[in-house]
N, C-alpha and C positions, 0 to 999 in steps of 0.2 A: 487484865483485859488485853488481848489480844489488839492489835493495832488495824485499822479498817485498811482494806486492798481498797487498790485503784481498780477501777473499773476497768473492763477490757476490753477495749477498742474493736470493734465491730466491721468485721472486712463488708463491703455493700456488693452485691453480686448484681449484676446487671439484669435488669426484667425481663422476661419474656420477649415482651413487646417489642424490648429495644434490641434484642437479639435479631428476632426476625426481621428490624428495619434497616438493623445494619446491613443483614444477610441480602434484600432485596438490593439494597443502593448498590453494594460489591457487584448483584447480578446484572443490572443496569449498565455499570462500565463496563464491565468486560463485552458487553454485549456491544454498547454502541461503539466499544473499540472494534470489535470483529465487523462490525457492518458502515462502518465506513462515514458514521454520523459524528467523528470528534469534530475540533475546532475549525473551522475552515480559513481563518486567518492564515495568512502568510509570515507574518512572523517581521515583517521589515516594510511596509507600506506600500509591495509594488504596484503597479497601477494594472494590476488584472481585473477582469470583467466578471461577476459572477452571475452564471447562467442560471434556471428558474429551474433546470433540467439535471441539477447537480454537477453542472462543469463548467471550470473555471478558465476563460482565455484569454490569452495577454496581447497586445496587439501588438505586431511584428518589432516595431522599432523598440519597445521597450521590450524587449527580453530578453531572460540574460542567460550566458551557456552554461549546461547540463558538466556535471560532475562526470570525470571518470569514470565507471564501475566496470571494474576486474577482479575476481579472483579463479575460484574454482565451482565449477557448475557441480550440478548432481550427480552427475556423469564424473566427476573428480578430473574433468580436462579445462585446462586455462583456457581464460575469453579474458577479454581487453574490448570497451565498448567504441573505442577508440579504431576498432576496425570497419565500423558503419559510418562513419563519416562520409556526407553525401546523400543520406537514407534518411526518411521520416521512420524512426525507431520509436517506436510504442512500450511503453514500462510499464507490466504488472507487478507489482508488491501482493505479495500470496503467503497462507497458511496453510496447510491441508488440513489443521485443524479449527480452521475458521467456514462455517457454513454459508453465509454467502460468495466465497472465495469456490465453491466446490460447486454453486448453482449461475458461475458467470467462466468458468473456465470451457467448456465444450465452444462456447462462440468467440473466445479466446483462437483455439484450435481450430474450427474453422473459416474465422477470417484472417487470421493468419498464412492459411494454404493457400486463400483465395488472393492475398494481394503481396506471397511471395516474389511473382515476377514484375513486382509494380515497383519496384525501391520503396520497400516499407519491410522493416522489419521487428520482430517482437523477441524482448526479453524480457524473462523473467527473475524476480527476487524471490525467494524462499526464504521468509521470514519467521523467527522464531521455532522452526522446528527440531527439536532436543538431537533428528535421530536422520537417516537420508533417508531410510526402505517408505517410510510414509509419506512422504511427498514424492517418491520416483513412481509408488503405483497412483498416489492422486494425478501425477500426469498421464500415467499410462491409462488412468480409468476415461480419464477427458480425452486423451486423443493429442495431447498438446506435443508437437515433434522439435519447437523452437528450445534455447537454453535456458536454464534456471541458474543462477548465480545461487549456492548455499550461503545463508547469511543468519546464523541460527541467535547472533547478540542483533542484529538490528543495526549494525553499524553501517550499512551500506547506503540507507537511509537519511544517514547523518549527512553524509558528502552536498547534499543538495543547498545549494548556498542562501545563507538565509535573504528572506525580501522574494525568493521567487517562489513557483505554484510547485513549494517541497510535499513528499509525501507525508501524510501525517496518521494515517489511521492503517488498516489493513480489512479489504483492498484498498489500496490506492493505484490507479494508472496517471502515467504520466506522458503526453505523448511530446515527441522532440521533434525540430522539425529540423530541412536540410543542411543548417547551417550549424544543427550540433547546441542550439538553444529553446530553452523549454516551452514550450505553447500550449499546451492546455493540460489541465488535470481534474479527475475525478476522483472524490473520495466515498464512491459507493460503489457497490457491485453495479456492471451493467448488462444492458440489452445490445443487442445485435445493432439497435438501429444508434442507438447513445456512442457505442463505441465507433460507427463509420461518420459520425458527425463531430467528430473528433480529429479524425483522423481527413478527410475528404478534403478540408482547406489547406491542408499542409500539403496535398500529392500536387494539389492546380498550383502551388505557388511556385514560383521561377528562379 
């Protein structure tokens, strides 16, 4: 008589079910990362304000100064942010492949032209994109004539020191005010009116 085999272990394949819930949850993150719903913490306790309106403001005495950000724009020409000093500088963190990044850039591009001559100026990050040709015609489709810092790891992001209003999602803006320290930030796409309310107490301040 032949001697009895062990039975053979049975690989378990994952259910339908669980397929599809996995596939939904995946779709969810990636999503609420694109639109600007991740974490809204800061990451170090600072004592910002959070607005009902999705923006977040710090009051002047505590805030703390904005990270360098330099390398090479879209355009492959060196920028140093370090040259706006004096300027309420406005920070958009942008994808071209991110869909609310592509339905908040046009009022990007023209409130940027409108308060060119006002000491406010806008930069842009270009975050994550593999390749330059698709985010140089995502600006050319918007209209957007300010620079793009190319930042395709995400690393430029990082610099923002932890404890203040860091970018955390995409979009994220961030607006800086004269003294080179960070004062408000949004982590959602916005409106015309969101972004000059943003931006409006930093131009009156002195």
């Amino acid at each position: 008589m032949s001697p009895a085999r062990a039975p053979r272990s049975r690989r378990t394949r994952p259910s339908r079910t669980a397929l599809v819930v996995t596939g939904a949850l995946v779709g969810a993150l990636a999503l609420s990362a694109c639109s600007g719903e991740g974490d809204k913490s800061s990451g170090g306790g600072s004592n910002f304000v959070a607005g009902k309106d999705s923006i977040d403001t710090v009051p002047r005495a505590d805030r703390k100064p904005a990270p360098k950000l330099d390398g090479k724009t879209l355009q492959d020409e060196d920028f140093d942010s370090s040259t706006l000093k004096g300027k309420v500088v406005v920070v958009n963190v942008w994808g071209s492949w991110c869909p609310p990044c592509r339905a908040e850039a046009p009022t990007f591009a023209k409130v940027s032209k409108e308060l060119k001559d006002k000491d406010v100026e806008f930069l842009g990050i270009d975050a994550r994109d593999p390749q330059k040709g698709q985010a140089i015609e995502f600006e050319k489709d918007a209209g957007i004539e300010y620079p793009s810092l190319y930042d395709p790891d995400g690393k430029l992001m990082l610099r923002f020191p932890k404890g203040s209003l860091n970018p955390q999602a995409i979009p994220s803006t961030i607006v800086i005010d004269k003294d080179g320290k960070i004062a408000a930030r949004s982590l959602a796409a916005l409106s015309e009116k969101k972004l000059r309310k943003m931006i409006d107490p930093l131009m009156a301040e002195k």
